[in-house]
C-alpha positions in Angstrom: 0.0 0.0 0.0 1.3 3.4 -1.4 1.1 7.0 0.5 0.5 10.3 -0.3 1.4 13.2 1.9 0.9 16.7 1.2 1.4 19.2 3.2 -1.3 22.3 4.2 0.3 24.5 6.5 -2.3 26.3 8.7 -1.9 30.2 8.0 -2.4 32.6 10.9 -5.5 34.2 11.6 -4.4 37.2 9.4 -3.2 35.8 6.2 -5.0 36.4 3.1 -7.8 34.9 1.7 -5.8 33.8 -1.3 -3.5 32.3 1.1 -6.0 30.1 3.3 -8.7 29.3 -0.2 -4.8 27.3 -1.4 -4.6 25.5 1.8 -8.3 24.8 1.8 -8.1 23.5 -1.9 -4.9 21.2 -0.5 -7.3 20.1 2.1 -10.2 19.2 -0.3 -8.1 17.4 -3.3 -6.3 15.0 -0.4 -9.8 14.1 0.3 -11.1 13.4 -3.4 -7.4 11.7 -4.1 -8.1 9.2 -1.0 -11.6 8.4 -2.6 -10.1 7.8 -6.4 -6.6 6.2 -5.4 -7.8 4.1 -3.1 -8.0 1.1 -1.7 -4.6 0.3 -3.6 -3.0 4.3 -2.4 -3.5 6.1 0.5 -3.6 9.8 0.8 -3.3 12.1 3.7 -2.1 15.9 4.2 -0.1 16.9 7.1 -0.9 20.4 9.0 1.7 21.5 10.6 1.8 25.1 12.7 5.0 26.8 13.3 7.7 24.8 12.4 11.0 25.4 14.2 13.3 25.2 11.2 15.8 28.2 9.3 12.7 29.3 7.4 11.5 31.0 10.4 14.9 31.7 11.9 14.7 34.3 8.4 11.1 35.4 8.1 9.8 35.8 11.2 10.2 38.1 14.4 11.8 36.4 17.6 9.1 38.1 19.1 6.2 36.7 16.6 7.2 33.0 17.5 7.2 33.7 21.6 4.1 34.9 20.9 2.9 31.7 19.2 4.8 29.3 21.4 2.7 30.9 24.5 -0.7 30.5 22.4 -0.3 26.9 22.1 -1.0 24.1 24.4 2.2 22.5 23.9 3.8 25.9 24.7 6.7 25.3 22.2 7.2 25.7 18.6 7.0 22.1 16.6 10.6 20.4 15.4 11.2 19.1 12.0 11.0 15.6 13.9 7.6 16.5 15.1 7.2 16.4 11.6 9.1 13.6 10.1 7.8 11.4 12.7 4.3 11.8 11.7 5.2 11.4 8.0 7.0 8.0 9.1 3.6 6.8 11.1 1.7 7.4 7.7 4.3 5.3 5.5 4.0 2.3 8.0 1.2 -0.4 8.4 -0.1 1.4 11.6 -2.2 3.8 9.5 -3.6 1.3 7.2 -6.7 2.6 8.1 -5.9 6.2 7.5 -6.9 8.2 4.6 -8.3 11.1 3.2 -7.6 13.0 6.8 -5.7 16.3 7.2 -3.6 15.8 10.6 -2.9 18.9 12.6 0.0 19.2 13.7 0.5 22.1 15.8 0.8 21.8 19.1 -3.4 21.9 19.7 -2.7 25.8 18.2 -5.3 25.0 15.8 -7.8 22.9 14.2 -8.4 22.3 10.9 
């Protein structure tokens, strides 16, 4: 059994509608993709929130992510393990059952 992971990363509150209608379109085609690849392919998009990787060492404000970090649950910023860990659960037999969802993973921050 093949997967499919893309990615829809969840925009803040303030981003453009052009911005979050992309993300929503990512969310929707992983959906029909589960319904026509399957049962031979699974597909399923990762969510991540605020990723602590060099991207956001560049483009965003120490102060912005300190800010986020206290607004989630978790009260940190997500790793690229955090990540890679999740993709790894959707590659193995453990999610056989698993398609057609758009995981969040953010910390609880938010919801999709």
């Amino acid at each position: 059994m093949q997967g499919v992971v893309p990615l829809s990363f969840n925009a803040s509150l303030n981003q453009s509608a052009s911005y979050a209608t992309s993300k929503g379109a990512v969310m929707a085609m992983t959906r029909s993709l589960a319904k026509g690849l399957g049962p031979d392919i699974r597909v399923n998009a990762l969510c991540p929130g605020m990723i602590d990787t060099d991207f956001h060492n560049v483009h965003t404000k120490d102060a912005v992510r300190r800010n986020v970090e206290a607004a989630t649950p978790l009260k940190r910023q997500g790793t690229p393990d955090d990540v890679a860990n999740l993709v790894c659960f959707l590659a193995r037999d453990a999610s056989a059952f698993a398609t057609g969802t758009n995981l969040d993973n953010n910390g609880g921050m938010l919801f999709s």
